[in-house]
C-alpha positions in Angstrom: -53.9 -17.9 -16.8 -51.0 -20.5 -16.6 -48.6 -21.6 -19.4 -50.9 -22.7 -21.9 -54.9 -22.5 -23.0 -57.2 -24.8 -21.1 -57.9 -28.0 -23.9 -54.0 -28.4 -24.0 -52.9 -28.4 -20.0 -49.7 -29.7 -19.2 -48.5 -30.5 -22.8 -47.6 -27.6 -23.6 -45.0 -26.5 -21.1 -41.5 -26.3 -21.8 -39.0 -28.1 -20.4 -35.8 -25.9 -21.6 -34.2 -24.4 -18.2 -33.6 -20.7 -17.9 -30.2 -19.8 -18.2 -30.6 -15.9 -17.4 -29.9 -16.2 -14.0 -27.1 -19.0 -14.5 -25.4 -15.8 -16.9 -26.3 -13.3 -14.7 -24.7 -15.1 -12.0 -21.3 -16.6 -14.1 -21.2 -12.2 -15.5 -21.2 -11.5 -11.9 -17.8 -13.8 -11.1 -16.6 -12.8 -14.1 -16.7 -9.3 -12.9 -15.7 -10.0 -9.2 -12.2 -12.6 -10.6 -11.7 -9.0 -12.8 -11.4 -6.9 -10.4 -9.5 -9.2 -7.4 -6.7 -10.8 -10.1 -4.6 -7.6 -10.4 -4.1 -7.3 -6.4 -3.0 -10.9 -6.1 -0.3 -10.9 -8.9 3.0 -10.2 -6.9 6.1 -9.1 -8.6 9.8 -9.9 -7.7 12.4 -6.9 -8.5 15.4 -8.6 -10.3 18.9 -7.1 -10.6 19.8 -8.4 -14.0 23.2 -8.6 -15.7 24.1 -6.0 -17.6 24.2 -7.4 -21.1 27.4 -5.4 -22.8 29.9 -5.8 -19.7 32.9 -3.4 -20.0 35.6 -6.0 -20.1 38.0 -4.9 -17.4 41.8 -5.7 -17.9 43.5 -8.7 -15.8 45.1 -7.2 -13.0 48.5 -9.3 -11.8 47.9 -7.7 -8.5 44.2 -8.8 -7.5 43.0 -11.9 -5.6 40.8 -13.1 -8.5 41.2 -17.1 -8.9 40.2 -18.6 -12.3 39.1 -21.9 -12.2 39.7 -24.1 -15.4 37.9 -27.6 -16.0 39.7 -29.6 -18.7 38.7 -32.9 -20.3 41.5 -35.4 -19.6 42.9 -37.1 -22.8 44.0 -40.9 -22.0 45.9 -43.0 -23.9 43.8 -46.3 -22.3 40.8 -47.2 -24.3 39.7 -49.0 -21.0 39.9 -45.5 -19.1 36.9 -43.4 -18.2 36.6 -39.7 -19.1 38.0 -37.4 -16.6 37.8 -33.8 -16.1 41.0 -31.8 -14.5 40.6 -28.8 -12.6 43.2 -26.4 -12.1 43.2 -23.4 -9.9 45.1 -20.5 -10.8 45.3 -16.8 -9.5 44.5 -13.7 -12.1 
């Protein structure tokens, strides 16, 4: 026999769509993006800093140059703000 008895024919049929194989089928992806995502992540070793630095004394006799930026201070309320920078060896 079909879906229903024989006096009520086609009235009786659902209309509701199955959804087992649409889950089987989104399970299945689910299962497959699992399994590839680990092998595409990529990491990138980074030297970091290290955050308590031994603070090393100023040596007269090395070839460090500091480099100083300064807010200029004028005088002229007309004058724009300016920066001086001033080299200076270590």
């Amino acid at each position: 026999m079909a879906m229903g008895s024989g006096t009520q024919g086609a009235a009786s049929m659902s209309a509701e769509p199955n959804v087992t194989p649409m889950i089987d089928v989104l399970l299945v992806l689910l299962i497959i993006f699992m399994a590839v995502l680990p092998s595409m992540r990529k990491s990138i070793d980074i030297n970091l800093p290290d955050p308590n630095p031994t603070v090393q004394p100023a040596n007269s006799n090395s070839n460090q140059i500091v480099l100083e930026v300064k807010p200029v201070v004028s005088t002229s309320s007309t004058a724009r703000p300016s920066l001086a920078i001033v080299f200076r060896r270590a």
